[in-house]
N, C-alpha and C positions, 0 to 999 in steps of 0.2 A: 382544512387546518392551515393555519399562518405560521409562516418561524420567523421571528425578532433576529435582529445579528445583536449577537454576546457581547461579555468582554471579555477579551481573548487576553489572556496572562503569558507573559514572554516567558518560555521553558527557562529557561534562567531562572528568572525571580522564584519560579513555579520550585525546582528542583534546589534551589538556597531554602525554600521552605521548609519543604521536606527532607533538609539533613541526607539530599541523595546527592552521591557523586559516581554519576555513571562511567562504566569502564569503555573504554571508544577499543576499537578494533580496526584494524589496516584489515580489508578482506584478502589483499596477496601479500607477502611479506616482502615481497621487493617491488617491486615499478607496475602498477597493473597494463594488462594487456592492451596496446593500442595508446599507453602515456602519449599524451606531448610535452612532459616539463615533471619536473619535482616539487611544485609549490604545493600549498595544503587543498588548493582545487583539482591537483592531477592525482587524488591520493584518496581513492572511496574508501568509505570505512563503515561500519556499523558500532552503535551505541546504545549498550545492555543496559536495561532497566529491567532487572529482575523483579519477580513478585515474591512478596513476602509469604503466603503459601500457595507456592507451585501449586494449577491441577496439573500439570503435562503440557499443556497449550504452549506455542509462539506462535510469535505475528510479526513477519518483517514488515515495516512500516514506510511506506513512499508517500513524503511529504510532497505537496503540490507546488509550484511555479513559474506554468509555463515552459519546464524547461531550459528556463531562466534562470532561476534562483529556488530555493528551499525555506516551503514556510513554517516556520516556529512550530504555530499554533494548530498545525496538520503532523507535527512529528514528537515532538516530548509530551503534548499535554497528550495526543494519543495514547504514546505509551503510560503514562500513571493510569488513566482511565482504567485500560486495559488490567495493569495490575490490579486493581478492585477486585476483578473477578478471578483471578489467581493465573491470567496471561501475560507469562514471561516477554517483552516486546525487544522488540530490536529496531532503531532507526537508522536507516539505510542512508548513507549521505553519497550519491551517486552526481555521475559526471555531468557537466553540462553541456548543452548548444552553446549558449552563455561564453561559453570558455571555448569553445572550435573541436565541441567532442559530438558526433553524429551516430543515429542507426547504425550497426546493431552494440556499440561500446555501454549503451544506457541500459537496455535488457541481458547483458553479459554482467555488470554489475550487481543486476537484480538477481541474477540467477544463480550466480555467486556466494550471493548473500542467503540464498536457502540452502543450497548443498553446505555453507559455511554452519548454520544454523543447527542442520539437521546433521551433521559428523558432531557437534558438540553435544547431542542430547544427553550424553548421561552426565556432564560438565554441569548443566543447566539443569537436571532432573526432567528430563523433557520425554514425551512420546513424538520418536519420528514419525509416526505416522500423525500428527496432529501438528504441521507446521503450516500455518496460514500465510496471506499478504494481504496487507491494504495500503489503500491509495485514494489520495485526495487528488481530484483536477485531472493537470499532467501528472501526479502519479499514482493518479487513478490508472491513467493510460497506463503507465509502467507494468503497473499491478496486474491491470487485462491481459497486456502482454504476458506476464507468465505464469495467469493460467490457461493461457493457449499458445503457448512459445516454450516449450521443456523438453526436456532427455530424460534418461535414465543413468546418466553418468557415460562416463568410458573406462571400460575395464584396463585398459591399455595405458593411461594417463598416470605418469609419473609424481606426481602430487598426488595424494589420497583424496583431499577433498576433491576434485573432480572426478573421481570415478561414484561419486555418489548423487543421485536421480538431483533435480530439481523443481519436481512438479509439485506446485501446493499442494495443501488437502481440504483449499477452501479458500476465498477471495470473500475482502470486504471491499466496496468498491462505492467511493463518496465523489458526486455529482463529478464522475469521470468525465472526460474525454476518453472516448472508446473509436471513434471513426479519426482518420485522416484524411477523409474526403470531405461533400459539402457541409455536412451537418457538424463537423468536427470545431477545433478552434485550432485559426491558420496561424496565431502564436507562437502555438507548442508545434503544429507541423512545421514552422519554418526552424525553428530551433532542433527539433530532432532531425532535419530529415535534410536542410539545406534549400534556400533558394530553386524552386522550378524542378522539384522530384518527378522521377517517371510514376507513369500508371503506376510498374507493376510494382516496384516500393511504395505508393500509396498505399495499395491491396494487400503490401505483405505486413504494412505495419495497421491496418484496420481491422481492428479485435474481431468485430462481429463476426468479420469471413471466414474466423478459425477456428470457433469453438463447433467444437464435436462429443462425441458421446461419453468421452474419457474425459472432458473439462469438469476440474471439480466443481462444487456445488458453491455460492454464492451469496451476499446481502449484497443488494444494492440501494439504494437512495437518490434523490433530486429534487429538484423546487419546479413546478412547473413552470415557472418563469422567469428560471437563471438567464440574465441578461449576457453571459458570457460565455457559457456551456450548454447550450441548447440542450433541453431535457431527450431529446431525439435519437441521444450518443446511447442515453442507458435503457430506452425502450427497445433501441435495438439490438443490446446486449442482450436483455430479457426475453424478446423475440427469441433470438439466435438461440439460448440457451432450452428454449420450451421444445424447439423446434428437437432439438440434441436429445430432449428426454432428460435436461440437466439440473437436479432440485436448486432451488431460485428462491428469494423474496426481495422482492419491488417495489420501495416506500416509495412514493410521491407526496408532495405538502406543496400546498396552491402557491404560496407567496414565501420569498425568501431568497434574498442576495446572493451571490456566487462565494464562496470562502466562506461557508460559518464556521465549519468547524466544529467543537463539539456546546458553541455556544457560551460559553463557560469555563473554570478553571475545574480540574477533573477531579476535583473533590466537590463539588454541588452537588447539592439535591435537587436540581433545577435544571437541569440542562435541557439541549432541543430533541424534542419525542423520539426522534430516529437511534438515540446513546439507548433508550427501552426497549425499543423492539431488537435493537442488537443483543443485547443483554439477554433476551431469552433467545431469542437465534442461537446463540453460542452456547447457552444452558441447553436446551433442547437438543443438540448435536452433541452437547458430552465434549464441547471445548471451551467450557467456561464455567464459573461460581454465581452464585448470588454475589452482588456486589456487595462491598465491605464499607463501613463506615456511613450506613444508610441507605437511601435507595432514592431513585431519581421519580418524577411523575411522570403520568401519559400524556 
C-alpha cells in the first residue's frame, strides 16, 4: 500500500470553520516546574476540543517537531478527527529544546497533562480509566515516554492534581521516534537531551528498554520508508511490547513521507488508511464511536 502526503489545513483555518473556539488551559497555575522565563513558551498548556457526544474517551495529544517546534497539522486537526468518534482531545503544548528546556521538563509536562485530564473527568464527562496519549514524530517519543515513564500519583502532594496516577490506558503512536540511540532521530535527541548525553540518559530516555507487562496496550503506524524516522524506532516498540505480552497493532504502508498526518482536513471522507484502522482499534476497545459525518475508505 502507498500513502500520498495530504493537504494539511492550518488548525486555525480548520477551527474558524467549525465555529470552535477551544478553551487553552495553563497545566500549573503559576510558573511550571523547572520555568526559565514567563513568556507564552515557558507556559505549557493544554487545549480542550470537546466532542459534541461524549463516549468517555480522552486523548492527550503531542504534536510532533523535533523537539523543535509544534506541528499544526499533528495537534488540532487530530483533535476534530478524534471528536468524530465521540473523543474528547486535549492538545498538549509542551516545552522545548528549542527554547533551553531539557529531559525530564518534556515528560513532566506530559504527565501533567494526564493527571490534569483525568482529575477533571466528571468536568469533561469522561471515564478515568479511558485517558489515552498520542504522538506524532518527537511527540510520538513524548507519548512512548508515558506509557513507560508514570506513577501512581503522591498521596502526600499538596496539590490534588498530583496525587492522582499518570499512566495512560492506551497509546497512539504516529511514525514515532521511540529510540535515542542509533536508529533514533539525533534532532529530537539533541534537542531533548543536549549536546553529547551519557549512555545512561540515552537508555533512560529509549522507550523500547521500558516497556513492561503493565504498559498499556497501543496503535502504532509507519511508512516503510520514512526518510527521517527510520521505521526501525516502531518495530522495536512492537517488538518490546510482544515481548511484555502487551496487546499492539503495527500498521506499515510501503511508501510515504515523514509528517502526513492525517492526510487531509479531519472532516474527509478520504483520508490515509491508518485514520480506518484507528477508527476500529478504538471502537473495538470501547474508546471510541462510529465516525460522525460519514466514514473514511480503506
Amino acid at each position: 500500500m502507498s500513502l500520498g502526503i495530504g493537504h494539511y489545513l492550518n488548525v486555525i483555518v480548520v477551527a474558524a470553520a467549525l465555529l470552535i473556539a477551544p478553551q487553552v488551559l495553563r497545566l500549573w497555575p503559576n510558573d511550571a516546574p523547572g520555568s526559565l522565563g514567563r513568556q507564552d513558551q515557558d507556559v505549557p498548556t493544554l487545549t480542550v476540543f470537546p466532542a459534541e457526544h461524549p463516549c468517555g474517551s480522552a486523548v492527550v495529544i503531542c504534536p510532533g517537531g523535533g523537539y523543535a517546534g509544534l506541528a499544526d497539522h499533528e495537534g488540532g486537526a487530530y483533535a476534530f478527527f478524534l471528536n468524530r468518534m465521540g473523543v474528547t482531545a486535549f492538545v498538549l503544548k509542551y516545552r522545548l529544546g528549542s527554547n533551553g528546556y531539557r529531559y525530564p521538563v518534556e515528560l513532566e509536562d506530559v504527565q501533567r497533562a494526564i493527571r490534569m485530564v483525568r482529575s477533571g473527568a466528571k468536568q469533561w464527562k469522561l471515564d478515568p480509566r479511558k485517558i489515552g496519549v498520542m504522538g506524532s514524530s518527537a511527540g510520538g517519543h513524548l507519548a512512548s515516554m508515558a506509557v513507560t515513564h508514570y506513577d501512581n500519583g503522591s498521596r502526600r502532594a499538596t496539590d490534588p492534581i498530583d496525587r492522582i496516577g499518570c499512566r495512560p490506558d492506551f497509546g497512539i503512536l504516529c511514525y514515532a521516534v521511540i529510540s535515542m540511540g542509533p536508529i533514533g532521530h539525533s534532532g529530537s535527541r539533541d534537542n531533548l537531551l543536549g549536546p553529547n548525553p551519557s549512555q545512561a540518559l540515552i537508555e533512560e530516555t529509549s522507550s523500547e528498554l521500558h516497556v513492561s507487562r503493565e504498559t498499556p496496550p497501543c496503535f502504532i503506524w509507519h511508512t516503510q520508508d520514512d526518510p527521517v524516522v527510520p521505521v526501525a524506532n516502531s518495530e522495536a516498540f512492537a517488538t518490546a511490547l510482544q515481548k511484555n505480552g502487551v496487546p499492539y497493532e503495527l500498521h506499515l504502508y510501503t511508501h510515504g513521507a515523514h509528517g502526513l498526518g492525517l492526510g487531509g482536513s479531519p472532516e474527509s471522507d478520504s483520508l490515509l488508511p491508518w485514520t480506518n484502522a484507528l477508527v476500529k482499534w478504538l471502537k473495538r476497545n470501547h474508546w471510541g464511536t462510529d465516525l460522525t459525518h460519514g466514514s473514511i475508505g480503506d
